[in-house]
N, C-alpha and C positions, 0 to 999 in steps of 0.2 A: 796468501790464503788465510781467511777467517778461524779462529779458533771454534772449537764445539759448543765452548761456553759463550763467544758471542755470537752465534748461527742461532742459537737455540734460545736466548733471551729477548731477541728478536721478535720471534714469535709468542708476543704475548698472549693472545687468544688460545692458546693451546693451555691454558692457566683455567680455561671456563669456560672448553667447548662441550658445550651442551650435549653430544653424541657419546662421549669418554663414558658413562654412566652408563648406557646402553653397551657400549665393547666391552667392558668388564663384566657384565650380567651375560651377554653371548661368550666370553670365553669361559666363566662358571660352570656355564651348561657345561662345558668338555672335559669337566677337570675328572682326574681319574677318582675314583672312589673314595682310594686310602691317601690324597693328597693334602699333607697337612704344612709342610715348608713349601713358601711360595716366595721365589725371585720375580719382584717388578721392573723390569727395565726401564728407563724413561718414567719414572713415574711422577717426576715433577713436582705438583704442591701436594701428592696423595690420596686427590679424590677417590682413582680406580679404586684404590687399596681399602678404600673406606668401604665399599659399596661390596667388593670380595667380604670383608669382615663383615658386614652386613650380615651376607647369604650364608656364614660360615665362622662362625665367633673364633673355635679353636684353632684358626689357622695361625699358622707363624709365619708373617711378611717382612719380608725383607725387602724396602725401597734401593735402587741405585737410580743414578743421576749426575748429571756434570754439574750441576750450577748449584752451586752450594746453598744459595740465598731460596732456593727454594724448598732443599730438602731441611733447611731450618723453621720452615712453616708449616711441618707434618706432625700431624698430631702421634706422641706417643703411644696414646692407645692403641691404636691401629699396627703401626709398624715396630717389630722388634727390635731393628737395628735402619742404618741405611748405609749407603756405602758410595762416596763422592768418588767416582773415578769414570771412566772410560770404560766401554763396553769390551773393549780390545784387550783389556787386561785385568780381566774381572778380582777383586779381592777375595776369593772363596776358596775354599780349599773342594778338592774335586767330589762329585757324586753327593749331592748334600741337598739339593733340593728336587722335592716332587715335579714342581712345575714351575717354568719360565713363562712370563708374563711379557709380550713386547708390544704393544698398541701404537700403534702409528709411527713406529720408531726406525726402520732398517733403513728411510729414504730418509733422515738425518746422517745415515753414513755417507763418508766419500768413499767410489768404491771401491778403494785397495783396502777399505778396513773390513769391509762386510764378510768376508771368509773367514777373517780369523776371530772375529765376535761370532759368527754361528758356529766355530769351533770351540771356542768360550762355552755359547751355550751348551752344547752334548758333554764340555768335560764336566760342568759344576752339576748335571743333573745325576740323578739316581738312575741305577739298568732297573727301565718301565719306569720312566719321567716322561712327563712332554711338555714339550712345547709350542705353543700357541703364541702365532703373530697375526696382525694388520697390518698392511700395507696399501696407499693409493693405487689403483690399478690400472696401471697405462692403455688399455686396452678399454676405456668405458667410455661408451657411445657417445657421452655429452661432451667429452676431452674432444674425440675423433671429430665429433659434428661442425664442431666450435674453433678448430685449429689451436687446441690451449694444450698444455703438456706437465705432469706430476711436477716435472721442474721448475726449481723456483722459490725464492725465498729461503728457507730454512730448509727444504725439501733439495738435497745437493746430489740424489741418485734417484733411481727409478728401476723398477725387480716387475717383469715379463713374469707370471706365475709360473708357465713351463721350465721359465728359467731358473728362477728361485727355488722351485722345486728339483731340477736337478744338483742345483748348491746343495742343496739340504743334505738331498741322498747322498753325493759324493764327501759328506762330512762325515756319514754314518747314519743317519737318522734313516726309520723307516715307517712305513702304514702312515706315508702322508694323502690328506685329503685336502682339497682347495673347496671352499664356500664363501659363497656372497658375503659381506659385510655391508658395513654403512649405510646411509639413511633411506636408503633403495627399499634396504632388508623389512625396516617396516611394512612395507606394502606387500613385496613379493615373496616374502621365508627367504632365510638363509640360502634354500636349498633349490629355488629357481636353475633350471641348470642353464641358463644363458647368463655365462660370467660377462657378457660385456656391456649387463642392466646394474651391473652394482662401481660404486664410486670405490669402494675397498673390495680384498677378501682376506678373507680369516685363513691359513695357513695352521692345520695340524700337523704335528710331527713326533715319532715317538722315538726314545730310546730305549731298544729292546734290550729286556731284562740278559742275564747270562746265559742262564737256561734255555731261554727262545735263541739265543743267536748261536748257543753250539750245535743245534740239531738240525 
């Protein structure tokens, strides 16, 4: 079995895909108000994180990422810190950021790891964090028409929304919503409700505060 680090360098296009600019300005839109710490997951050479700074100066980004040689090509300004390791065993100490960031990242896991990175994510967030992912969606008409499948290449799992979204809940997370993503979204909104027109979807998920979850 291939390592993370050579799955994922593999994939060089993912270095300068054109749509990354557009998934970090859609997950912007969702960030909660007071959200000023932001974990990147997967965040590679750092564009997202640039384009987050962009829309939002005072924010404090934190990049993670397996491949080292890339998170050495992130520009300082942008990112606080970064953090080379594995999704699975995140370097954070718990409750510490606003919001999780994961763009195209869950179907780089294999999937005995996926449970315990989205339990990673709820523990490093804040009670009323969220987090926001993309993921390829196995379900999209041009896959189904075509005989082709999420799998493949770099891409080692494949996440059913119904299904995912029960992962979620059963970690803890709640007031999850599913919406359209990728380059569909241009034409039809986000918010098209026939998910099997979009090539992604955006996955919200919240970690409710204290207060909300003892009443």
């Amino acid at each position: 079995m291939k390592s993370y680090e050579e799955i994922n360098l593999a994939q060089e296009v993912s270095e300068n895909d054109p749509f990354t600019l557009e998934r970090y300005q859609q997950f912007f839109h969702y960030f909660p108000s007071n959200a000023q710490a932001v974990l990147d997951v997967g965040c590679n050479i750092g564009r997202g994180g640039k384009v987050l700074k962009e829309l939002q100066q005072d924010l404090e980004i934190v990049g993670l990422d397996c491949v080292e040689n890339r998170l050495a090509r992130i520009s300082g300004d942008v990112y606080c810190r970064t953090i080379c390791s594995y999704s699975t065993n995140i370097a954070s100490e718990d409750s510490v950021f606003d919001v999780v960031v994961a763009g195209e990242f869950v179907e780089h896991l294999f999937p005995q790891d996926v449970t315990q990175t989205l339990c990673e994510f709820y523990r490093i967030l804040r009670p009323g964090g969220r987090l926001l992912l993309t993921t390829p969606n196995p379900n999209y008409l041009l896959l189904l028409l075509t005989g082709r499948s999420v799998l493949g290449g770099a891409h080692v799992s494949q996440h059913y929304p119904k299904e995912l979204k029960k992962q979620l809940e059963e970690t803890g997370f709640s007031n999850l919503k599913i919406l359209g993503s990728g380059k569909v979204s241009r034409y039809l909104g986000e918010k098209f409700p026939l998910l099997f027109a979009y090539g992604s979807y955006l996955v919200i998920a919240d970690k409710l505060s204290l207060k909300r979850s003892s009443t």
